[in-house]
C-alpha positions in Angstrom: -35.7 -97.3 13.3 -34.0 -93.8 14.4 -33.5 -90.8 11.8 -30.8 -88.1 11.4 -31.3 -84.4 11.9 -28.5 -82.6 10.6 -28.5 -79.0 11.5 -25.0 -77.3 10.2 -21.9 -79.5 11.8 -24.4 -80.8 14.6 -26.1 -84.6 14.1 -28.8 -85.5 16.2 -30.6 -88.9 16.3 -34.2 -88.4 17.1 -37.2 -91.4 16.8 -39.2 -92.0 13.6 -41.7 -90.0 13.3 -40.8 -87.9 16.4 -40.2 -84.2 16.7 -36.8 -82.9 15.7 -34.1 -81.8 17.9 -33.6 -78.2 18.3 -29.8 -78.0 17.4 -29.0 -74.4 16.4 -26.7 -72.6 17.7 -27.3 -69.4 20.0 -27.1 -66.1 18.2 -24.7 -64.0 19.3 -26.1 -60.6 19.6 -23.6 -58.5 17.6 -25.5 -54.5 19.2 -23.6 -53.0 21.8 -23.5 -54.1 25.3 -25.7 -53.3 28.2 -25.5 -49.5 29.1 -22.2 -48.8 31.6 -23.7 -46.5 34.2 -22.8 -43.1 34.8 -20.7 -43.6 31.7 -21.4 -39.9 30.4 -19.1 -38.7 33.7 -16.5 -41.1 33.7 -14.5 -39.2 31.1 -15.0 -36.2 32.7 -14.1 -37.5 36.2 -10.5 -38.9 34.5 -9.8 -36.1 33.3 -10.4 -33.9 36.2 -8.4 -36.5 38.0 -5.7 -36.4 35.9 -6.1 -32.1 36.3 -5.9 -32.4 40.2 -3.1 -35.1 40.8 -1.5 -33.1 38.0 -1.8 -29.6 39.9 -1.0 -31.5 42.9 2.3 -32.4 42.3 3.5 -29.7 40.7 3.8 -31.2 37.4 1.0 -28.6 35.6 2.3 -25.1 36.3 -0.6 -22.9 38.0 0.3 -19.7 35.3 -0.5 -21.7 32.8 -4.0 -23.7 34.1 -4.9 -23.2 37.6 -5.6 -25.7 39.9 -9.0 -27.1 39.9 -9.8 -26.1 43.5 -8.4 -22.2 43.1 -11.0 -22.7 39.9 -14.1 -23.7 42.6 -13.6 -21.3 45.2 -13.2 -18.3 42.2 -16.1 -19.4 40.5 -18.1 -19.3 44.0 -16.5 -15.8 44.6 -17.8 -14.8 41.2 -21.2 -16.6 41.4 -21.5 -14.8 45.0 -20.9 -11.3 44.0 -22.7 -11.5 40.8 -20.5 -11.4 38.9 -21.0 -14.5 37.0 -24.6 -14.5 37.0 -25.1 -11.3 35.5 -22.2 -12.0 32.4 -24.0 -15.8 32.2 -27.7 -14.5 31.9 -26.3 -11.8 29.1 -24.5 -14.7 27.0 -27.4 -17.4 27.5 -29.8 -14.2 25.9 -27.6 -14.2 22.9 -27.5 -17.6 22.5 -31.1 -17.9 23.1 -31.5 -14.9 20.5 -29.2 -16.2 17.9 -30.0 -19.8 18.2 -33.8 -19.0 17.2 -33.3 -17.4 14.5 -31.0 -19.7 13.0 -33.4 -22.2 13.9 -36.5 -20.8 12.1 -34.4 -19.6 9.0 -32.3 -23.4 8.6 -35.9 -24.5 8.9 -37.9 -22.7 6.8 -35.0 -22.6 3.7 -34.6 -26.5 4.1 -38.5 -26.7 3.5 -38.0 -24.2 0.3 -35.6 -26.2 -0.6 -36.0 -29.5 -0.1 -40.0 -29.7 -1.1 -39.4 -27.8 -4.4 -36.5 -28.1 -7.5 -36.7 -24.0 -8.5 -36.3 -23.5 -4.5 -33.0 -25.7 -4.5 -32.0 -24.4 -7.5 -31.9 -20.9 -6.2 -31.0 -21.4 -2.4 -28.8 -24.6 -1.9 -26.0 -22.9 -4.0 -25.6 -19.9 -2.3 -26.1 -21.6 1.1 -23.2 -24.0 0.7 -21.1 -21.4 -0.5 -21.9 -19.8 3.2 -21.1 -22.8 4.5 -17.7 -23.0 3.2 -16.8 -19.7 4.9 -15.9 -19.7 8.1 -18.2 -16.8 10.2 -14.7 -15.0 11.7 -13.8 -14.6 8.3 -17.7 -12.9 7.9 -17.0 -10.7 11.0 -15.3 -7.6 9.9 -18.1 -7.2 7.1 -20.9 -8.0 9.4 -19.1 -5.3 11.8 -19.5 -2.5 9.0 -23.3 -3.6 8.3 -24.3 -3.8 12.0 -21.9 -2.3 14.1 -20.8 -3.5 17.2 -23.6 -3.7 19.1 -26.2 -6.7 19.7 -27.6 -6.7 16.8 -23.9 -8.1 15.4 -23.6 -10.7 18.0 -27.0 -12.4 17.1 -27.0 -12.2 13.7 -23.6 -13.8 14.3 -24.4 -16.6 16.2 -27.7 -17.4 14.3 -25.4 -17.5 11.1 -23.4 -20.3 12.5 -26.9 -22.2 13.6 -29.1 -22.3 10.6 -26.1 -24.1 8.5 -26.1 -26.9 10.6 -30.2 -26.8 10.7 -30.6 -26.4 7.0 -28.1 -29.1 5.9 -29.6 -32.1 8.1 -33.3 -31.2 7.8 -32.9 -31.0 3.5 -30.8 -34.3 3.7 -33.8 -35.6 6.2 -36.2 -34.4 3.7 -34.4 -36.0 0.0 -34.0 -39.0 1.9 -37.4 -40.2 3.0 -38.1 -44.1 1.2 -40.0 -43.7 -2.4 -42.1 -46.3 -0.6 -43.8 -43.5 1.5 -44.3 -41.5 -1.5 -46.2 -44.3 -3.5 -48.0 -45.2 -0.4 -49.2 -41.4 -0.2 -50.1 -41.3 -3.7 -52.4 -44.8 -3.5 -53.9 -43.3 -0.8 -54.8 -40.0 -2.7 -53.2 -37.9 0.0 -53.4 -33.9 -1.4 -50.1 -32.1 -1.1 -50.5 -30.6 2.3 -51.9 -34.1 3.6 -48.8 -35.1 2.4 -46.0 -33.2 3.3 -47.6 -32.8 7.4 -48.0 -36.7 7.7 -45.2 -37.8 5.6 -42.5 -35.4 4.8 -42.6 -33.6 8.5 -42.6 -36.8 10.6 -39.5 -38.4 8.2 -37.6 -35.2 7.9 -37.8 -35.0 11.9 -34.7 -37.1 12.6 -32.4 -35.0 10.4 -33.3 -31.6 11.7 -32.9 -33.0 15.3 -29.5 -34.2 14.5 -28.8 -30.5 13.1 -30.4 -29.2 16.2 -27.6 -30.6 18.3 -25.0 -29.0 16.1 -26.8 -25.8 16.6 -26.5 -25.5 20.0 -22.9 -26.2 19.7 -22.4 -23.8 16.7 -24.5 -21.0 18.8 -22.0 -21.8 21.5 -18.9 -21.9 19.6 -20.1 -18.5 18.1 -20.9 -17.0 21.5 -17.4 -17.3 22.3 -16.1 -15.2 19.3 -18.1 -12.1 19.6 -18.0 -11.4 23.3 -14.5 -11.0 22.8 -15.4 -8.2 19.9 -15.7 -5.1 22.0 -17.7 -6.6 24.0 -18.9 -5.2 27.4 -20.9 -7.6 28.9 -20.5 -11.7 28.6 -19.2 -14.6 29.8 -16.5 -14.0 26.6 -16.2 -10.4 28.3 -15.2 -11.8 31.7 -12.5 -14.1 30.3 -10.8 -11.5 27.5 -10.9 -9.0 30.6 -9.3 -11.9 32.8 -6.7 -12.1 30.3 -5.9 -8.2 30.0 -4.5 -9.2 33.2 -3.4 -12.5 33.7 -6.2 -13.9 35.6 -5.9 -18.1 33.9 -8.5 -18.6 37.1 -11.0 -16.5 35.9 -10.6 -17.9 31.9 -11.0 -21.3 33.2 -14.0 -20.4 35.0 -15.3 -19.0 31.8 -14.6 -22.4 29.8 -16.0 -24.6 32.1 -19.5 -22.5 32.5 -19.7 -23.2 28.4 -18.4 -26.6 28.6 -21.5 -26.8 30.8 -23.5 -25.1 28.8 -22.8 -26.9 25.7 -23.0 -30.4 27.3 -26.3 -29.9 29.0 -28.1 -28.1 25.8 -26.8 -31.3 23.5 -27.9 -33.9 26.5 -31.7 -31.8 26.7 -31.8 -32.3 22.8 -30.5 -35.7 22.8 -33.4 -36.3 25.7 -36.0 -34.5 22.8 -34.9 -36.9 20.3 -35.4 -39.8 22.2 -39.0 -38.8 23.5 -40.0 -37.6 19.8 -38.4 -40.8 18.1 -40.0 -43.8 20.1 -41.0 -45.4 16.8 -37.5 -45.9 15.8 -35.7 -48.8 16.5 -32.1 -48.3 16.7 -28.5 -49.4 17.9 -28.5 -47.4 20.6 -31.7 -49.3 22.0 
């Protein structure tokens, strides 16, 4: 006498007493797809494809963007007189300069802030007012306090990083599971116990997210004040380019931060990825 297995719309007859028919259907694996390679350069390739064939026939005027091989061999004539290198190590000190400073404070304010209720109730007001003005609009002021020397350009730049910093590592901090907390507290962990094993390790993911916006914010500020009397800079080459009418020379200048910018996020998107093994995510 056979038997039925039913198993959603499928019916399949099996023996008495014998072992059941495996009739579900495959899962369909709804992550993303297997990894396209070099798919970080294919965008870039298009587009300088599009920028050559463009430039080739005549179609992108060469006073308004040069061609991308007049940008190559200017960029070697720049890199081979010096040129470059010197205004490129001047501008990657600042960045370096502003970038950890704005580090440490968004850091060290998130931790005042996000580990204690008087600390957020003095510091996450006036912090997101900062963050709802723009620092161009903060440069003529900061100009008056500092002049226009280096000490302007750093505080600058480390004003446009520890926004980014603060605002990811407190939202990583408010947003560890109550679970952990409980967990901690059956445990009898003491405060510092606590906040190194728990808080640290689950705020972790939110300040690295705010360390890629850093870099790009230390960038982005870099820009701005080499062009404010600026004598030295990859800002400084470009603004002098454009006193007179050199679009080679600015182009160089925007690819070397283009470069700059995508190879700082890729090294902290590499960090994040080697300190955040236990995670299991999309992306893997």
């Amino acid at each position: 006498m056979t038997a039925v297995v039913q198993a959603g719309r499928a019916t399949v007859p099996r023996a008495a007493g014998g072992p059941a028919a495996d009739v579900r259907p495959q899962v369909r694996r709804l992550g993303l797809r297997t990894p396209v390679p070099l798919a970080a350069g294919s965008g870039v390739a298009l587009l300088l494809a599009v920028w050559a064939v463009g430039s080739a026939t005549g179609l992108v005027d060469p006073r308004v963007l040069s061609a991308p091989w007049t940008v190559v061999t200017t960029g070697v004539g720049l890199a081979v007189d010096g040129n470059l290198l010197e205004n490129l190590g001047v501008s990657l000190a600042r960045a370096a300069q502003g970038l950890l400073w704005g580090v440490l404070a968004g850091v060290v304010l998130a931790l005042v802030s996000g580990l204690s209720r008087a600390g957020e109730a003095l510091l996450d007001g006036p912090i997101q007012v900062k963050r709802a003005v723009p620092n161009l609009a903060l440069l003529p002021l900061l100009i008056l306090w500092f002049g226009i020397g280096e000490e302007m350009k750093v505080v600058t730049i480390a004003l446009g990083v520890f926004i980014p910093v603060y605002i990811h590592t407190h939202n990583g901090l408010r947003s560890i599971d109550k679970r952990y907390v409980e967990l901690a507290e059956t445990l009898r962990l003491g405060r510092r116990q606590f906040v190194t094993r728990v808080v640290l390790p689950g705020a972790l993911p939110g300040f690295l997210l705010g360390l890629r916006f850093a870099v790009t914010g230390s960038l982005l500020a870099l820009v701005v004040v080499e062009q404010v009397n600026g004598t030295a800079g990859i800002g400084y080459m470009m603004e002098l380019a454009r006193t007179y009418g050199q679009t080679e020379v600015i182009v160089v200048g925007l690819v070397v931060y283009g470069v700059l910018g995508y190879t700082a996020d890729w090294s902290v998107r590499l960090l994040q990825r080697r300190a955040l093994t236990w995670r299991r995510t999309l992306e893997d």
